[in-house]
TORMAR-739346 format. One record per residue (C-alpha): x, y, z; residue number from 1. Coordinates in steps of 0.05 Angstrom, whole numbers. Layout:
TORMAR-739346
<x=X, y=Y, z=Z, n=NUM> $
...
***
This chain:
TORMAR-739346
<x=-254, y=-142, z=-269, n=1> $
<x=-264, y=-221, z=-274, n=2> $
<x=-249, y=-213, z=-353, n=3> $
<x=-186, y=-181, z=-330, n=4> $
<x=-157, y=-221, z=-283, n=5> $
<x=-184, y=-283, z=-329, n=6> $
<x=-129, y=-248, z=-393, n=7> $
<x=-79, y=-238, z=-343, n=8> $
<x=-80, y=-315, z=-317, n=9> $
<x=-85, y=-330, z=-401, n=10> $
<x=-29, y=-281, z=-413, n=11> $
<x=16, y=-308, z=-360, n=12> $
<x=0, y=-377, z=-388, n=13> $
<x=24, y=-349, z=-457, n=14> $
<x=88, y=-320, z=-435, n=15> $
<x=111, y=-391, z=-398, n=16> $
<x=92, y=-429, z=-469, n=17> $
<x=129, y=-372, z=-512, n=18> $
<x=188, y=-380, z=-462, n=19> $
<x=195, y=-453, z=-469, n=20> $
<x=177, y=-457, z=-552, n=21> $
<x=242, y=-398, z=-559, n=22> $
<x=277, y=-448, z=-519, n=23> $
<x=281, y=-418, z=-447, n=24> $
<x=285, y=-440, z=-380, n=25> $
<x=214, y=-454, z=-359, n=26> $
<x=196, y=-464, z=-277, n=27> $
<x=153, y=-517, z=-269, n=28> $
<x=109, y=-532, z=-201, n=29> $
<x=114, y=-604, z=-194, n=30> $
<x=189, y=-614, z=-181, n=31> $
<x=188, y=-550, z=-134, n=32> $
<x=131, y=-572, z=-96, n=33> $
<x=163, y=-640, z=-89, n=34> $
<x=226, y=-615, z=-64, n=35> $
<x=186, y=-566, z=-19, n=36> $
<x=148, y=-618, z=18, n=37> $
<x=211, y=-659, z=29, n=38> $
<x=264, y=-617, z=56, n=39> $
<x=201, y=-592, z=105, n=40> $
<x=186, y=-669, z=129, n=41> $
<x=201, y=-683, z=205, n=42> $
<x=246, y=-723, z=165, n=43> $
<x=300, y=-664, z=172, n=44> $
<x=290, y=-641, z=244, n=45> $
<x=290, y=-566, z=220, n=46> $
<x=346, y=-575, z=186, n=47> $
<x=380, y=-537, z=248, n=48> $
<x=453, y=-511, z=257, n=49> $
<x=498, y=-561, z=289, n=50> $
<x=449, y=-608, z=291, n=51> $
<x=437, y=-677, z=248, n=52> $
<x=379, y=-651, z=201, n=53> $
<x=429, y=-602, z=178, n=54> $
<x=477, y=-650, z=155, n=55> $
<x=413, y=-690, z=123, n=56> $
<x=387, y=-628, z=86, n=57> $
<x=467, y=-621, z=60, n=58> $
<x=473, y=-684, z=43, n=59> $
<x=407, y=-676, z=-7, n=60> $
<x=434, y=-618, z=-35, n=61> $
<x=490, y=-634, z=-57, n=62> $
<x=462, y=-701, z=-83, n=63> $
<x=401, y=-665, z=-117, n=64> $
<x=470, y=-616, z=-147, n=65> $
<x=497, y=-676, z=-179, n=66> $
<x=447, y=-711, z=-210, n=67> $
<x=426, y=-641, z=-243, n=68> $
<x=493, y=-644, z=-267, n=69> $
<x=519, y=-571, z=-240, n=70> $
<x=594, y=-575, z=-240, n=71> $
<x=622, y=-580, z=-174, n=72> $
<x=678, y=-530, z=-136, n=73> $
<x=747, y=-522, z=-158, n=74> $
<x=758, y=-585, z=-95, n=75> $
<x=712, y=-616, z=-136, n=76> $
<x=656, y=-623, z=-81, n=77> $
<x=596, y=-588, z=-74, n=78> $
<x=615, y=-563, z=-2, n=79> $
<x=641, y=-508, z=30, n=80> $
<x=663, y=-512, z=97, n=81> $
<x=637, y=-459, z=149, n=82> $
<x=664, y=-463, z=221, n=83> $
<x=628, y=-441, z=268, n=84> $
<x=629, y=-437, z=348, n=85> $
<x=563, y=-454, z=382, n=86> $
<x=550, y=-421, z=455, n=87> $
<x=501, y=-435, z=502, n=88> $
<x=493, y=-398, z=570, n=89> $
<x=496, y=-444, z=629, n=90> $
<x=457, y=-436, z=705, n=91> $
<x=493, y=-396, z=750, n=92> $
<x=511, y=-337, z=696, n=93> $
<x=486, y=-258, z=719, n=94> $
<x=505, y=-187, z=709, n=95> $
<x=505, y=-151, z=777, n=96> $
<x=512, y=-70, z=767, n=97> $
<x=534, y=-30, z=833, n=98> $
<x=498, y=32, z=837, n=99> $
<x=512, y=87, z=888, n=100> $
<x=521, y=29, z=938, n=101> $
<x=475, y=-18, z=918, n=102> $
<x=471, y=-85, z=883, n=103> $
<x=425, y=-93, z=830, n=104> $
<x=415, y=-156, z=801, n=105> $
<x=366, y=-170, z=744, n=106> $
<x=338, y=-227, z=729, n=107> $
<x=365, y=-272, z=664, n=108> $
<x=306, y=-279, z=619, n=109> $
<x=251, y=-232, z=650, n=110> $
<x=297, y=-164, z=651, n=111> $
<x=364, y=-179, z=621, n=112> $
<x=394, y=-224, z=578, n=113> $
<x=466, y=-244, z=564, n=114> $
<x=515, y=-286, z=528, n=115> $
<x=587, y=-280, z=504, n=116> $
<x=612, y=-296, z=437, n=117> $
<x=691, y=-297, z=460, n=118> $
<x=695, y=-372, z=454, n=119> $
<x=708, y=-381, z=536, n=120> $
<x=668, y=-425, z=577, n=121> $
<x=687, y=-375, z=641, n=122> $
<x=671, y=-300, z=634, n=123> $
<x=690, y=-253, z=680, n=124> $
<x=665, y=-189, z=682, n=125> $
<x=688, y=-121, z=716, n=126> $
<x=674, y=-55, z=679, n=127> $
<x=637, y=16, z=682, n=128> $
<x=580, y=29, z=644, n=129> $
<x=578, y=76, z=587, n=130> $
<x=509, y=101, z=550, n=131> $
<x=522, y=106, z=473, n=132> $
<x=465, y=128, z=445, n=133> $
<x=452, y=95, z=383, n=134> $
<x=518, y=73, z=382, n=135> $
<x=535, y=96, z=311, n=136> $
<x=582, y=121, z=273, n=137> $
<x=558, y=140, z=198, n=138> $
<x=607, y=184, z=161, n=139> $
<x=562, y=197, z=113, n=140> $
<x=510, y=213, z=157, n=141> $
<x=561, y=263, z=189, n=142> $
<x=539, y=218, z=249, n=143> $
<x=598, y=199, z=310, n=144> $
<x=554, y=174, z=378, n=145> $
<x=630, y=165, z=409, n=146> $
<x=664, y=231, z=386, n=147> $
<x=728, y=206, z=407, n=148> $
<x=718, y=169, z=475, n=149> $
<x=760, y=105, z=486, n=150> $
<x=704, y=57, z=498, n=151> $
<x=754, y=-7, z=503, n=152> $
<x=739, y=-44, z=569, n=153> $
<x=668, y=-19, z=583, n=154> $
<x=602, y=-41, z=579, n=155> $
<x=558, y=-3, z=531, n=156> $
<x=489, y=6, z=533, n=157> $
<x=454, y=22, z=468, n=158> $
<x=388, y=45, z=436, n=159> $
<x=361, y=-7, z=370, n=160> $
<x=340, y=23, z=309, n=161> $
<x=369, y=98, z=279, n=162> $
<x=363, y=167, z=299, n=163> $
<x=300, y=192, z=280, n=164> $
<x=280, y=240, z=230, n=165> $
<x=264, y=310, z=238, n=166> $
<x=232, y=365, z=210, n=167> $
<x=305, y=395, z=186, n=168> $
<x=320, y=323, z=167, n=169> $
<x=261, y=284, z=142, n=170> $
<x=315, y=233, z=98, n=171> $
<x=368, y=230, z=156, n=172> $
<x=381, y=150, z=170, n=173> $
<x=332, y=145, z=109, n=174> $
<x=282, y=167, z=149, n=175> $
<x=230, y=122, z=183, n=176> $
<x=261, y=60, z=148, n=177> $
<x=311, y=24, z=179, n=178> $
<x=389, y=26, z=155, n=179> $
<x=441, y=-17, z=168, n=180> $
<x=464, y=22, z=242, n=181> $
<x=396, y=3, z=270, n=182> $
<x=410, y=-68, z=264, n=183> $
<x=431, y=-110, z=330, n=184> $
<x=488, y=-145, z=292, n=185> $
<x=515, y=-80, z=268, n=186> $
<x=516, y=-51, z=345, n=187> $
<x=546, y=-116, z=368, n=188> $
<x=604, y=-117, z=315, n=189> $
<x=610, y=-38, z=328, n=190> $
<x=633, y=-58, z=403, n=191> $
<x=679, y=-115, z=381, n=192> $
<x=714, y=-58, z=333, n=193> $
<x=722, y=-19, z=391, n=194> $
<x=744, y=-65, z=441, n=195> $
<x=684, y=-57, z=494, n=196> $
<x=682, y=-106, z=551, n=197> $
<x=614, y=-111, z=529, n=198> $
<x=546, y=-83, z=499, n=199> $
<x=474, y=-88, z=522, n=200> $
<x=412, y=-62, z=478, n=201> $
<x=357, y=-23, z=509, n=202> $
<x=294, y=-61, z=485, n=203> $
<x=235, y=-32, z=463, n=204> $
<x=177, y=-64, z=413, n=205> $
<x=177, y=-11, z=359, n=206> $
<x=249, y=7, z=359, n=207> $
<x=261, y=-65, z=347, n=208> $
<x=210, y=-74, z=309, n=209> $
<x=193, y=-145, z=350, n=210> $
<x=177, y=-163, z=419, n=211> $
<x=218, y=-180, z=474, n=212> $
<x=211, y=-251, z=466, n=213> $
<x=243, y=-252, z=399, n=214> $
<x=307, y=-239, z=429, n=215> $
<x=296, y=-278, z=486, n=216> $
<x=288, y=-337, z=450, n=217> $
<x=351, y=-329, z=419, n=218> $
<x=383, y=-325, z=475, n=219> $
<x=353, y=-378, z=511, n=220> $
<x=379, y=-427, z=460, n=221> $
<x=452, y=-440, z=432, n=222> $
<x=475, y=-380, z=398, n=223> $
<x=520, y=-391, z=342, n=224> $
<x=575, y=-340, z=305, n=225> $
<x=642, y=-352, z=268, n=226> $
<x=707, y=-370, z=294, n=227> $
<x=742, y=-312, z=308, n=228> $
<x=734, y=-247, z=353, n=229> $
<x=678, y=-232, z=394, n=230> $
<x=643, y=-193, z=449, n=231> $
<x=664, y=-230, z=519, n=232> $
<x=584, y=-204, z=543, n=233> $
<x=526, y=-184, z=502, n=234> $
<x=452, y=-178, z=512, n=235> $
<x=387, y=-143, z=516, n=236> $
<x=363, y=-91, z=570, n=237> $
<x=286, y=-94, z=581, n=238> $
<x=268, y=-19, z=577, n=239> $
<x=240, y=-9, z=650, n=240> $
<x=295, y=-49, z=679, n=241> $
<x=339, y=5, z=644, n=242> $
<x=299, y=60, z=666, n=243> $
<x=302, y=32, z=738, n=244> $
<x=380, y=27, z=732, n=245> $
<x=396, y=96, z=695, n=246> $
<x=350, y=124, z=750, n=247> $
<x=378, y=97, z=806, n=248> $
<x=450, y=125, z=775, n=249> $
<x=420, y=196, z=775, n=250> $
<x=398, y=201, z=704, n=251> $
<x=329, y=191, z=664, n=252> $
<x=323, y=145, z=608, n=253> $
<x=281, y=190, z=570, n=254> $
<x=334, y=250, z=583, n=255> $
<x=389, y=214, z=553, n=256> $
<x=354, y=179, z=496, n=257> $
<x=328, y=245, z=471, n=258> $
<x=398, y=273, z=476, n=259> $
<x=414, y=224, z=436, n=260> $
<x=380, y=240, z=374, n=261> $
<x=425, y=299, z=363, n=262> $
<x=489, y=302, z=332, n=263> $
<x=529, y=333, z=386, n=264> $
<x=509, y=281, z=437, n=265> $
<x=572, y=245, z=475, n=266> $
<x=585, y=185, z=503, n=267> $
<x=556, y=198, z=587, n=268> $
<x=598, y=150, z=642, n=269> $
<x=534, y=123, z=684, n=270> $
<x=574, y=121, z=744, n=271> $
<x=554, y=46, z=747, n=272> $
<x=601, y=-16, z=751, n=273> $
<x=582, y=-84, z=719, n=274> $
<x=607, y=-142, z=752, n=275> $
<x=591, y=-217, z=745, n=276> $
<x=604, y=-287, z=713, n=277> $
<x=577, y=-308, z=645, n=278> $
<x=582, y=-389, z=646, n=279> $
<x=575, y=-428, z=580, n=280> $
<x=577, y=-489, z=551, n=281> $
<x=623, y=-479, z=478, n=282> $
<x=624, y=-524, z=418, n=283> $
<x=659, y=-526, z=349, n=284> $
<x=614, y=-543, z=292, n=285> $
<x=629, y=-556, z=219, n=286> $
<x=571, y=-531, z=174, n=287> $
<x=573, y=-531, z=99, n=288> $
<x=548, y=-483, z=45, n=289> $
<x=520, y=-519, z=-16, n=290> $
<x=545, y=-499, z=-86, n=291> $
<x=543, y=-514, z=-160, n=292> $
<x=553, y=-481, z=-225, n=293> $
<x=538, y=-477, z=-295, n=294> $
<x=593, y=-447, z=-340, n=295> $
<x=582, y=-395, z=-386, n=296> $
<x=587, y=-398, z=-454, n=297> $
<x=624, y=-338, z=-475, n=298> $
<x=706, y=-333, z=-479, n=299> $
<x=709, y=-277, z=-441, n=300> $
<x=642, y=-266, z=-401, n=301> $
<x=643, y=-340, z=-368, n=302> $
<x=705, y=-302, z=-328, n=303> $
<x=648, y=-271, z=-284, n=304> $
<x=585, y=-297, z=-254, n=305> $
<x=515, y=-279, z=-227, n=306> $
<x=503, y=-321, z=-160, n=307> $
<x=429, y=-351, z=-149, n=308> $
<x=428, y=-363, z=-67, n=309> $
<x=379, y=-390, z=-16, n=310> $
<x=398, y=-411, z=57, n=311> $
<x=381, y=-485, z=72, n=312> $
<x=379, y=-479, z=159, n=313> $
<x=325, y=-465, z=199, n=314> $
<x=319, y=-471, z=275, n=315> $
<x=316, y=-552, z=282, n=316> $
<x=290, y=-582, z=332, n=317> $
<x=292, y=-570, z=409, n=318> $
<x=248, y=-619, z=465, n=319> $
<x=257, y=-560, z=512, n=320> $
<x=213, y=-507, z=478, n=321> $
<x=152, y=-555, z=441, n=322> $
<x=98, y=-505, z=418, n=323> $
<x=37, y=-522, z=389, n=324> $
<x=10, y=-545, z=318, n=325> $
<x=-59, y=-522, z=284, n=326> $
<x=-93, y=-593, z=320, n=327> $
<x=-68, y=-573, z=390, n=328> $
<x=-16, y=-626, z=390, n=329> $
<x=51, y=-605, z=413, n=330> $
<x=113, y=-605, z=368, n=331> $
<x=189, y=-596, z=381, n=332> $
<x=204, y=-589, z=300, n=333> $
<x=214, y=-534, z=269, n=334> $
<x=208, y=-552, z=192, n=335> $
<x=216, y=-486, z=163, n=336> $
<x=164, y=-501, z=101, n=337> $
<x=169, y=-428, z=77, n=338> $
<x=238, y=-407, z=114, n=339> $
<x=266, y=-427, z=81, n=340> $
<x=250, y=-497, z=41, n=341> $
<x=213, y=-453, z=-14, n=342> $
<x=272, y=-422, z=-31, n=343> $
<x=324, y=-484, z=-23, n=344> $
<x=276, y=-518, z=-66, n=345> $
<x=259, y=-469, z=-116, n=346> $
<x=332, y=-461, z=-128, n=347> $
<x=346, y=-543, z=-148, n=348> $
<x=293, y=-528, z=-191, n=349> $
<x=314, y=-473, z=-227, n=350> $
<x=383, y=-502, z=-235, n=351> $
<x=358, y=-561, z=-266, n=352> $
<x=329, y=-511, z=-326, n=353> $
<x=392, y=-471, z=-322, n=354> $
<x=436, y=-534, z=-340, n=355> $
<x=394, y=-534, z=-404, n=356> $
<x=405, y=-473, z=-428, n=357> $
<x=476, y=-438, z=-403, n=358> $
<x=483, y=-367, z=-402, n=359> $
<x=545, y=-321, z=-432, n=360> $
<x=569, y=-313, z=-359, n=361> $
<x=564, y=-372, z=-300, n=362> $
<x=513, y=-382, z=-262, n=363> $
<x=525, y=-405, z=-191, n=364> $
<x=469, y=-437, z=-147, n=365> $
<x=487, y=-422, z=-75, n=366> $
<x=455, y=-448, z=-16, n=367> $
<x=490, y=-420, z=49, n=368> $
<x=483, y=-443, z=127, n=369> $
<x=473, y=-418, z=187, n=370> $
<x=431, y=-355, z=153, n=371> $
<x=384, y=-349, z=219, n=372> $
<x=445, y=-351, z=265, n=373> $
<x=463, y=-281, z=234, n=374> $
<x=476, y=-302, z=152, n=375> $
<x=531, y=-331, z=171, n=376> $
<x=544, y=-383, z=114, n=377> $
<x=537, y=-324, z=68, n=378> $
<x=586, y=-288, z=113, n=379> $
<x=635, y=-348, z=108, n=380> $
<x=631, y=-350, z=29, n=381> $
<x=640, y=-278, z=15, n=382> $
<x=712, y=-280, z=64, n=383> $
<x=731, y=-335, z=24, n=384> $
<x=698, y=-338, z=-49, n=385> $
<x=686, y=-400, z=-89, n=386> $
<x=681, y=-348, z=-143, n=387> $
<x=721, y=-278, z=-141, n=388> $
<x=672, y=-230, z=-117, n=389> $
<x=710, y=-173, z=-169, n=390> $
<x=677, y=-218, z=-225, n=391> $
<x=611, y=-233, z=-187, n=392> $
<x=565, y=-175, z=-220, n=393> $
<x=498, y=-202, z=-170, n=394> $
<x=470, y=-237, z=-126, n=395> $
<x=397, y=-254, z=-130, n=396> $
<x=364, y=-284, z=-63, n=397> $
<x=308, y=-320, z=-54, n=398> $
<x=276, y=-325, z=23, n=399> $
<x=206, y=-337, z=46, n=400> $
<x=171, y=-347, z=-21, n=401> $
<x=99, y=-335, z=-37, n=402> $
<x=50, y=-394, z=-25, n=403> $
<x=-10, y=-362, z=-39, n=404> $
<x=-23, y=-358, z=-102, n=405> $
<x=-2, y=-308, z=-167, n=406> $
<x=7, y=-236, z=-169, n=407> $
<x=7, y=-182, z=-223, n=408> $
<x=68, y=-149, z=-201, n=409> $
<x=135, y=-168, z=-164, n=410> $
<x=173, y=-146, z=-105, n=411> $
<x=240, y=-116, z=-121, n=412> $
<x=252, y=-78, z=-49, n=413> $
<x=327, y=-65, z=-48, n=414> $
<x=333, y=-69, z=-123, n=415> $
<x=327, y=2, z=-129, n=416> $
<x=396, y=18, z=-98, n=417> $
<x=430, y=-10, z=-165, n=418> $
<x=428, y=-23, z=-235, n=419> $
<x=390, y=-90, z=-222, n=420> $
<x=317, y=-50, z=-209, n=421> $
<x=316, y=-27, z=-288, n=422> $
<x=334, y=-98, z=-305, n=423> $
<x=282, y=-115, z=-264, n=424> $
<x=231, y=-71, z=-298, n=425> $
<x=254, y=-100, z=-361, n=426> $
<x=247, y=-169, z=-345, n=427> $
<x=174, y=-158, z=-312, n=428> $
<x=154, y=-119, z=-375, n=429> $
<x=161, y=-182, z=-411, n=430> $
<x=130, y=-232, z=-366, n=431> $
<x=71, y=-187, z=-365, n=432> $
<x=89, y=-166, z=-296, n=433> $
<x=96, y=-85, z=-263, n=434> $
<x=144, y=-76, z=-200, n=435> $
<x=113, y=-76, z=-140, n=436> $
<x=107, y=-5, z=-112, n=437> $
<x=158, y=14, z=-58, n=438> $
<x=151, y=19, z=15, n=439> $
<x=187, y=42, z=71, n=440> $
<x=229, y=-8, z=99, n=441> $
<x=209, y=-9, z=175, n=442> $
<x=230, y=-75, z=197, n=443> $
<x=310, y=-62, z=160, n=444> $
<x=279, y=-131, z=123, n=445> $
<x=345, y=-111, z=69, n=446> $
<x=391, y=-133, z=128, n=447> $
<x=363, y=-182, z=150, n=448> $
<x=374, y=-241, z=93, n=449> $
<x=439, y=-270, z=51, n=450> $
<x=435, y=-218, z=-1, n=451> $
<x=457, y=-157, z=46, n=452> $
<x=528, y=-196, z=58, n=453> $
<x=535, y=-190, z=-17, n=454> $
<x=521, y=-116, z=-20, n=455> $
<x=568, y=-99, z=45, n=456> $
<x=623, y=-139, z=-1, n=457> $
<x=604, y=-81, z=-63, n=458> $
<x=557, y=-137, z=-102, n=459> $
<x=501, y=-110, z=-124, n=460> $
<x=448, y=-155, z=-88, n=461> $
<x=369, y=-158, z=-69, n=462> $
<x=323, y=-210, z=-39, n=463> $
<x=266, y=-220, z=-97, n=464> $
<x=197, y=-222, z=-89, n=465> $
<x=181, y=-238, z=-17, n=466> $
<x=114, y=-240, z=-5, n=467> $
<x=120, y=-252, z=63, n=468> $
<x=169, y=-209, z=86, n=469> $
<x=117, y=-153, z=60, n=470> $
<x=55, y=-186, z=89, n=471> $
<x=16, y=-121, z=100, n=472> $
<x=-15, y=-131, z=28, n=473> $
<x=30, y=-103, z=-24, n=474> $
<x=24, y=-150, z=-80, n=475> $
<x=-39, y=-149, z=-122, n=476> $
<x=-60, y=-228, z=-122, n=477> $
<x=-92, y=-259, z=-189, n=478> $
<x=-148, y=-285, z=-149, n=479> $
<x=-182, y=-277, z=-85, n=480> $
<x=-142, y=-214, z=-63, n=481> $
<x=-163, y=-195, z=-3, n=482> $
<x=-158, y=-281, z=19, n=483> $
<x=-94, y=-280, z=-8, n=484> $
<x=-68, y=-219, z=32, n=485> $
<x=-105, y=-249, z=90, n=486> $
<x=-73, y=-315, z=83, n=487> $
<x=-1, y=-276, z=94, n=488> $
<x=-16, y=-245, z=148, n=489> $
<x=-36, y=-296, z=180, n=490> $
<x=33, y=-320, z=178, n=491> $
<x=62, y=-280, z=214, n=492> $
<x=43, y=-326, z=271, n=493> $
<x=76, y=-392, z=238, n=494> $
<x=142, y=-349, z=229, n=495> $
<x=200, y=-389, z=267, n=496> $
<x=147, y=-429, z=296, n=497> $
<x=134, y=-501, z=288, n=498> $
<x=69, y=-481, z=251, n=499> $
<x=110, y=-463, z=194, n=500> $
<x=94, y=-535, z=150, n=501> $
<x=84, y=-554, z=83, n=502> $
<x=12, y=-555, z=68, n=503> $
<x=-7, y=-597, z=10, n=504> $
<x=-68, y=-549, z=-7, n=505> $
<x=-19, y=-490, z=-16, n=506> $
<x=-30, y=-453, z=-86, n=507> $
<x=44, y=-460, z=-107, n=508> $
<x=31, y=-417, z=-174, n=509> $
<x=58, y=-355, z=-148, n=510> $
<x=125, y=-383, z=-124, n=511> $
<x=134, y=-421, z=-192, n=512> $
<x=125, y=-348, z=-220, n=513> $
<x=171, y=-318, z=-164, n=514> $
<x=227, y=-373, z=-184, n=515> $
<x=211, y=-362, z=-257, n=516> $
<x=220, y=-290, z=-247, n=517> $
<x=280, y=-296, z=-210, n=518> $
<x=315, y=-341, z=-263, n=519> $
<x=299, y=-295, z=-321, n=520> $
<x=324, y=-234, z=-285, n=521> $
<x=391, y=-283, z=-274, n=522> $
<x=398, y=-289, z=-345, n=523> $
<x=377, y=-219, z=-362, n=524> $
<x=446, y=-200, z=-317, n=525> $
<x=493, y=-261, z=-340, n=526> $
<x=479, y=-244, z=-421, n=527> $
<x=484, y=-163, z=-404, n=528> $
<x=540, y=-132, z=-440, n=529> $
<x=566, y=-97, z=-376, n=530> $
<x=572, y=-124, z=-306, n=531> $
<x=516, y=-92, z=-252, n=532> $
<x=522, y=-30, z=-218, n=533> $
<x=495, y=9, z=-154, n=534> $
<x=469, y=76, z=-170, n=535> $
<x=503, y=136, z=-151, n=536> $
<x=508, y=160, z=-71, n=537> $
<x=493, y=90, z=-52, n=538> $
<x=528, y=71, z=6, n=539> $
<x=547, y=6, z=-26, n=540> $
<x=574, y=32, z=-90, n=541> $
<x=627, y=60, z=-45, n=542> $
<x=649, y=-10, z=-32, n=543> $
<x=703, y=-39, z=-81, n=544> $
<x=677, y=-111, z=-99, n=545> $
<x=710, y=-162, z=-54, n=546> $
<x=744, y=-107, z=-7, n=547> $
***
């Protein structure tokens, strides 16, 4: 076993020299690690939304863009302007629901929580309460929670995740994985389509696949979304306070919810009126997505382009909520070493080598804002291109990167739904690499980073590699495999904490491999004859790019 881990290291050694003696973009660790450890410094604050470590960690970017010398936007900046509305709920704000005569009142943070994303300082709120079920509607799914009910001017109460599958159905809503409909954003956005007075998601652990203080957090703090049309209230339910409301309405929770996972379930009026005030402080905050881009080299190819992104923001700093570093010493920043200054940094670094040697079609390095306030840079670019998404064959995102050290295969979750997954194996086979086997998707990780805005837009898009994100031990590490595996699960208790730092005894090898593979998979797609594809049946093929 040592002998062949020893001619993997050698062989991996090999393939970086025979990349850089034909004359290839070669990774290297010291620039990436240097850029790592800076945009991670208290320095930045967390490089938070609407807040001045942002503006810092912008500011390097697009200086960092320059002197690599990628060409700048047709403006002829490196900026793209994202406006964004920042909300943050105020004392006095509640959600009182009159029940057969009765008041009941639950309490914002412990039971309930709510916001508003309409843009008003002063919500008022007066509506009946409508279960939903999942809240779905999947055509092709042959799925329709609201089989025809006009839902506009009620308050909606919904179940996270998918229905389930069966024994009839073992695939339906892919199964155990999560899709697209199980996601909170979707659900929220679902509401604002129909024109509810509001939503509120029944909480659970598992179905959410985090616990109740996730969301909490969230909305504890200023919550952020584009300008533009939004629910006037939206929260979370904690599941016994809805169990205590539906069953002081008549009905049981369970009932309903099991009702729910069939098809022919409708829309059921809880005979229950919300009323209350939803106070809020609103701001207006100009955030910027970072760009720059090498032109191809081909007449007709350099038309199109493959885009290379990585968000810059994490969650800044905040006095009110200081948790606790690995000394005991208590810390307000939250630096966002691994989410996500690995990949910020591992971009600048692969754009430096991609300057060197251009590609038939351009290559655009992309890093977009506001990604942990719901991708909302990415959101921003994709409604209004720097480059038209019709001639934009991929997107290739990097999030979370591995800092433990190399691996003998790569992660490629999400590939599979298009033509990048066989580029993938091809570009693997030749770094000495295999794909990483595939596993259910339980946590809907594809929906949950920049490259998913791509793929709702029709580009075929994946987030490569993450280590993290599959933490359970997927990846088989060079050395020290089961430390290495250990080493990210024990993560999972730094992630969106102020734990998450730069530590200078990291074994950066396997995110200068991650990076490398990344590039090479980017110039595998910009010097393909054809433009990338998703497979057939995919949800996202169905998409016209840009539409």
């Amino acid at each position: 076993m040592r002998l062949t881990m020893f001619a993997l290291v050698a062989g991996l050694a090999c393939q970086a020299t025979a990349q850089a003696q034909a004359g290839l973009p070669v990774v290297t660790e010291a620039p990436l690690r240097a850029h790592l450890s800076f945009l991670a410094d208290d320095l930045f604050e967390g490089r938070g939304t609407g807040q001045r470590g942002g503006l810092l960690a912008v500011r390097y970017l697009e200086t960092q863009a320059a002197a690599i010398g990628l060409k700048p936007l047709a403006d002829g900046t490196y900026r793209q302007s994202v406006k964004i509305e920042g909300t943050k709920l105020q004392p006095g704000s509640a959600l009182n629901f009159d029940i057969a005569g009765k008041t009941v009142t639950p309490k914002v943070g412990e039971e309930i929580l709510i916001g508003t994303m309409s843009g008003k300082q002063e919500v008022a709120i007066d509506a009946p309460l409508v279960f939903v079920g999942y809240g779905a509607e999947a055509p092709e799914e042959k799925w329709d929670d609201y089989k025809g009910v006009d839902v506009k001017g009620k308050v909606l109460v919904m179940m996270v995740n998918d229905p389930q599958p069966t024994l009839d159905e073992p695939n339906r809503f892919a199964g155990k994985a999560y899709t697209y409909y199980g996601r909170w954003l979707y659900k929220f956005e679902e509401a604002v389509r129909r024109g509810a007075a509001g939503v509120l998601l029944i909480h659970t652990t598992p179905s959410a696949s985090y616990p109740w203080s996730v969301p909490a957090n969230g909305f504890g703090h200023e919550r952020f979304h584009l300008k533009g049309k939004g629910n006037p209230v939206e929260g979370w339910l904690q599941e016994e306070t809805a169990r205590s409301l539906f069953a002081a309405a008549g009905f049981d929770l369970d009932q309903l919810r099991a009702a729910a996972e069939r098809r022919d379930f409708k829309p059921v009026d809880l005979k229950t009126r919300v009323h209350g005030q939803i106070r809020s402080t609103v701001r207006q905050i100009e955030e910027f997505n970072v760009a720059g881009i090498v032109p191809g080299t081909d007449a007709k190819l350099k038309e199109q382009a493959v885009i290379y992104s990585a968000h810059w923001d994490h969650m800044g700093m905040d006095e009110a909520t200081a948790g606790k570093t690995d000394n005991g010493q208590h810390d307000h920043i939250y630096n966002g070493a691994i989410d996500n200054a690995s990949g910020t940094a591992a971009l600048l670094v692969m754009a430096a080598e991609a300057v060197k040697h251009p590609a038939k079609r351009t290559q655009m390095f992309l890093w977009p804002a506001a990604e942990e306030q719901g991708l909302l840079g990415a959101a921003a670019y994709v409604q209004n291109p720097a480059w038209p998404l019709d001639k934009t064959t991929a997107d290739l995102n990097l999030d979370s990167m591995n800092f433990v050290g190399k691996t003998s295969d790569i992660g490629v979750a999400g590939a599979e739904r298009s033509s990048l997954y066989e580029a993938s194996g091809v570009v693997a086979k030749k770094m000495g690499l295999t794909l990483a086997p595939a596993i259910p998707d339980l946590s809907g990780a594809f929906f949950r980073a920049d490259h998913f805005v791509f793929a709702k837009a029709g580009i075929p898009a994946f987030n490569v590699g993450s280590a993290v994100f599959s933490g359970d031990g997927h990846f088989t590490f060079v050395k020290d495999l089961e430390a290495s595996r250990a080493k990210l699960v024990a993560f999972k208790k730094d992630y969106h904490q102020v734990t998450d730092e730069y530590r200078p005894q990291w074994d950066l090898s396997g995110m200068v491999q991650q990076a490398q593979f990344t590039l090479n998979l980017g110039y595998y797609v910009a010097n393909a004859p054809a433009m990338q594809t998703w497979k057939a049946g995919e949800a996202f093929g169905k998409v016209k790019r840009g539409k």
